[in-house]
N, C-alpha and C positions, 0 to 999 in steps of 0.2 A: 824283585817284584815290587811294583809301586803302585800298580791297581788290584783292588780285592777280585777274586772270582766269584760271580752270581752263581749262587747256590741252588738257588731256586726264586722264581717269579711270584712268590708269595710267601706268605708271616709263617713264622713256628708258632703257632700256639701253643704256651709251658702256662702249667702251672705252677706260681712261685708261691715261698712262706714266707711272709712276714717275719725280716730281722736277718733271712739270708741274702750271702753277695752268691753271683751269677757270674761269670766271665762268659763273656758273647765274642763267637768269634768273629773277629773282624779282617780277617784275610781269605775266609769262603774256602780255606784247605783242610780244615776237621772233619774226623768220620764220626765226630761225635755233635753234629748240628743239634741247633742249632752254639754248641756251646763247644769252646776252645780245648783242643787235647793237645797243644804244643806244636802244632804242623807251622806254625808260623815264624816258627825261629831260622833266621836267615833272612826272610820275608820282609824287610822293613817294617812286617806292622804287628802291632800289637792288639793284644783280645782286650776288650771293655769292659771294667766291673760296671755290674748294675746290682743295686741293693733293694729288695724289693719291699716296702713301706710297709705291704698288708699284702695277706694271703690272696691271693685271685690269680686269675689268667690275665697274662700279658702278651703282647703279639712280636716276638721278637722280629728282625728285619733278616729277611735270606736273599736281597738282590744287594745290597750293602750300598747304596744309596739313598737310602731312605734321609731327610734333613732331621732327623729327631731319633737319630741312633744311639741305642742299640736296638731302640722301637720303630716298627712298621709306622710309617705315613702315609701306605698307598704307592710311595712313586714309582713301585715295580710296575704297574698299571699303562706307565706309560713306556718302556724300556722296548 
């Protein structure tokens, strides 16, 4: 597998805490979206840490082409 699976045509909305990491799945094969549970091994690809700076809501990416990944840019929009 060398292309991710669109998960969904729109952002997870999570809310993160400040000081924690995140693994985002980046193969679109976890039952645990938006975040990595191991489905990816074999996969070529690997989950992305993301650290989260300060406590808020971040828009994670579920079409997996977003250019500012592991965050939503929108480009689901056009897909």
């Amino acid at each position: 597998m060398t292309e991710p699976v669109i998960t969904q045509k729109a952002p997870f909305g999570v809310e993160v805490e400040a000081g924690k990491s995140y693994y985002w799945c980046a193969c679109g094969k976890s039952a645990t979206q938006p975040f990595c549970d191991g489905s990816h091994k074999g996969s070529g690809i690997s989950p992305m840490k993301y650290e989260a700076t300060e406590t808020k809501k971040v828009h994670f990416c579920g079409c997996r082409h977003s250019h500012n990944l592991p965050l939503c840019d929108g480009t689901h929009k056009s897909l």
